[in-house]
C-alpha angles and dihedrals in degrees: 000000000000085000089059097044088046085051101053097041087062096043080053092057099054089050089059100037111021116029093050103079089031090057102041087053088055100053087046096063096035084050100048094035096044095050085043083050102052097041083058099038094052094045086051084048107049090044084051094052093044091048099036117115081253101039130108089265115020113218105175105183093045088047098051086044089053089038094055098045098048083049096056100040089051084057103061114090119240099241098047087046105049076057093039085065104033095124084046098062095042077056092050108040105008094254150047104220132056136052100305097036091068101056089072090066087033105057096037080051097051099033101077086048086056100046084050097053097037092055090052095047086054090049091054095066113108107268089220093069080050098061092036095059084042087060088055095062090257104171109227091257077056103054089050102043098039111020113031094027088054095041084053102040092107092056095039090059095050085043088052090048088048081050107052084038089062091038079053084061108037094049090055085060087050078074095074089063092039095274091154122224123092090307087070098038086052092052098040095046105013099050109013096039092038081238099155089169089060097038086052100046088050086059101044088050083046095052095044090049086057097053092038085051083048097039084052098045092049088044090051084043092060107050092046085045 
């Protein structure tokens, strides 16, 4: 028993010194990259809606361009592309490491998951409220901002939440390049130190800022339902 009080004291320590600092920077980079990501990934959507073969105004070749390159940025793998842009991100923000320095791969990461959602969430609008909104003289920037966003609302907020739940994660990977965060407190200390108390509290902080993301995003659901 004295084992398990001695454990958890220490488990208790770590909460209070080191996952703080670790946590707050977290929830810094999920938060600004997550808000970036959606400003772009709903521009790149609603382009993509108004130009699709089935949009308000087709535009094959811009859409194949912007399909295409949402395509091939979802393929690349975080890890290989935080180190891709590397000089990028010294350009953008002065340095490679750090806090900051990680939104850069994380919103360019994010933002073509958002576009993709998004559009699909827009396309998912009942075409009738479309073309009623068509029969009142709704211009097509109309139709998108204040017909199919609003008709999608519910299932944006669960897809934001989907999408701050993955940058959770990938920021978590930014660790192993020096990203910050708790995934850098769990590799410095949890893997390289042998420090299993500190690799187990980041996950547990990690964990809890999942459900809490996902708690947020049904509430919000809810009330737009």
């Amino acid at each position: 028993m004295s084992n398990i009080q001695a454990d958890l004291h220490a488990l208790y320590d770590i909460m209070v010194t080191r996952i703080p600092g670790p946590t707050l920077e977290t929830l810094y980079m999920v938060a600004v990259s997550t808000l970036l990501s959606l400003v772009l990934g709903m521009i790149l959507a609603m382009v993509m809606v108004l130009t699709g073969p089935k949009g308000l105004r087709p535009i094959a070749p811009l859409y194949v361009v912007l399909d295409i390159t949402v395509n091939v940025l979802r393929s690349f793998p975080f890890i290989i592309l935080i180190i891709a842009i590397i000089p990028f991100t010294r350009w953008v923000v002065g340095t490679s490491i750090g806090s900051t320095a990680t939104i850069v791969p994380l919103t360019i990461a994010a933002a073509p998951f958002v576009a993709r959602i998004m559009e699909a969430s827009l396309l998912e609008v009942d075409s009738g409220v479309v073309e009623a909104a068509k029969s009142f003289g709704a211009g097509n920037f109309q139709i998108i901002t204040q017909v199919m966003l609003k008709e999608a609302m519910p299932a944006i907020v669960l897809n934001v939440a989907v999408v701050a739940i993955n940058l959770v994660g990938y920021s978590a990977m930014a660790g192993a390049v020096g990203g910050g965060g708790l995934g850098d407190l769990a590799i410095m200390y949890g893997y390289n130190r042998y420090e299993m108390d500190t690799m187990l509290a980041a996950i547990i902080v990690l964990v809890l800022m999942v459900q809490g993301i996902q708690m947020l995003g049904n509430f919000f659901y809810r009330i737009l339902k």
